[in-house]
DRENKOLVO-540571 format. One record per residue (C-alpha): residue in one letter; x, y, z. Coordinates in steps of 0.001 Angstrom, whole numbers, padded with zeros to 6 digits, always signed. Layout:
// residues N
AXYZ/...
***
This chain:
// residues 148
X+012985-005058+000144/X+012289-008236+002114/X+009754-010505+001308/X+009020-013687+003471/X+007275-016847+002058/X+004594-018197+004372/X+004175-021969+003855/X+000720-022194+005714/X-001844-019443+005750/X-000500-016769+003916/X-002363-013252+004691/X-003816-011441+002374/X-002342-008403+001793/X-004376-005606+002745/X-004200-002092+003857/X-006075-000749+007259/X-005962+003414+006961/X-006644+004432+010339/X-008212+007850+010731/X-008687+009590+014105/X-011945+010827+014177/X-013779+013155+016842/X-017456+012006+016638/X-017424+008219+016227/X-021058+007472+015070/X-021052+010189+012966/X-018306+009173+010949/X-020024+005744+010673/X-022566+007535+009213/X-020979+009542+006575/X-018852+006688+005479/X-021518+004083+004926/X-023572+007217+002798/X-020095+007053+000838/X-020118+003006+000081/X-018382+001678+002665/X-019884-001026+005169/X-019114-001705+008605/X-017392-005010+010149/X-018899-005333+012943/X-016547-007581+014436/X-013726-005094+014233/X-015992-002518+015468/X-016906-001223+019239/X-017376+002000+021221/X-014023+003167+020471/X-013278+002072+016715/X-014990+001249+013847/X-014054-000753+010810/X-015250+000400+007936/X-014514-001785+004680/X-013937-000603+000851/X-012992-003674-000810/X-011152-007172-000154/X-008158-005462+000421/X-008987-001552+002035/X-010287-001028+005517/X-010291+001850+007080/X-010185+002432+010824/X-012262+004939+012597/X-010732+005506+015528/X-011982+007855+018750/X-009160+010119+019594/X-008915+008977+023204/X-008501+005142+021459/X-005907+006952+019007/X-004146+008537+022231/X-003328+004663+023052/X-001404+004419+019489/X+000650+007264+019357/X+001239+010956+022011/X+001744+012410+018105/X-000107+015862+017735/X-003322+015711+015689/X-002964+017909+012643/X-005444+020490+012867/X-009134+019676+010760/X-007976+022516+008167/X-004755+021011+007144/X-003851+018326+004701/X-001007+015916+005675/X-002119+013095+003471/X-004875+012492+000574/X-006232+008832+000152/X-007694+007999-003545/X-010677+006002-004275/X-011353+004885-007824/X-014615+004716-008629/X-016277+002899-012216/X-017663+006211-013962/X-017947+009967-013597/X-021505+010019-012060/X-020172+007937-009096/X-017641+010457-008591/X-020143+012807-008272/X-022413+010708-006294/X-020220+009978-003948/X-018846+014046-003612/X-022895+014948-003400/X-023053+011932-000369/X-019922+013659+001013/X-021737+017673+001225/X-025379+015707+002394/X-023876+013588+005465/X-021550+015472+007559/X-018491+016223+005198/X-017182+018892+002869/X-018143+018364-001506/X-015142+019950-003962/X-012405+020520-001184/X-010255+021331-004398/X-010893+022433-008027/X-012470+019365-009966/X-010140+018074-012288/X-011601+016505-015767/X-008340+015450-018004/X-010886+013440-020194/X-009512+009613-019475/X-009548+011005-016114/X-012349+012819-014181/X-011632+013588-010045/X-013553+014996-007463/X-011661+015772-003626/X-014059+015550-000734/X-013609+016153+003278/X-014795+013278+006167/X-016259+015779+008964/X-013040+015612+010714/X-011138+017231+007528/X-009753+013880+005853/X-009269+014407+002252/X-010260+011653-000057/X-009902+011871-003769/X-013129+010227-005438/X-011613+009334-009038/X-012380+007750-012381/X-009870+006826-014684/X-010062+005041-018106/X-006937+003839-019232/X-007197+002598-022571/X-006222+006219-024236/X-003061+006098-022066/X-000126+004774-024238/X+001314+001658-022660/X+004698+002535-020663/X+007829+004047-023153/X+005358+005256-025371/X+004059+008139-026567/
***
């Protein structure tokens, strides 16, 4: 792996998920009822940034803006060729954001909930079929690494 050393300015790193989406304010919509705000300044008729944190942003893009990335084939809505996590700080904001999900566009419980005890998860659908895994963990019953 390659890492360079900036000497002025060094980006932070961050990671922009870009999601093709088919109804633009819409999908605005349902991800602001999930937590996420907008950046405007990244934002226009054909994209919208939608920020999680510091360091996640993800890109709504219109498919005819998305045609001007990539001449890929969009997987079809009832497919799943990826799953993006989001941990959340307890179990009722798991299900908040799952009950946000089924009120605002998208699909609640795409999969079997899965409650391990340290770990609780909840898989929801964007309206254009998106999976997202809304997830608490806590990790102090997990023995440290090599132990068990």
């Amino acid at each position: 792996m390659l890492f360079i050393e900036y000497e002025e300015n060094p980006m932070a790193k961050m990671i922009f998920v870009s999601l093709p989406v088919t109804d633009l304010k819409a999908s605005i919509t349902f991800y602001k009822a999930l937590g996420f705000e907008q950046n405007l300044q990244f934002s226009d008729d054909s994209g919208a940034c939608m920020v999680w944190s510091e360091a996640i942003n993800v890109m709504l893009i219109t498919h005819a803006k998305w045609r001007t990335f990539t001449q890929r084939p969009l997987p079809p809505a009832e497919t799943a060729g990826h799953m993006l996590s989001l941990a959340l700080d307890s179990r009722d904001a798991v299900d908040a954001m799952n009950h946000a999900a089924a009120t605002h566009g998208g699909q609640a419980d795409v999969n079997p909930a899965e409650d391990m005890g340290f770990m609780y998860t909840r898989d929801l659908a964007d309206p254009d079929g998106h999976v997202w895994a809304a997830l608490w963990m806590d990790s102090a019953p997990i023995p440290p690494a090599g132990q068990s």
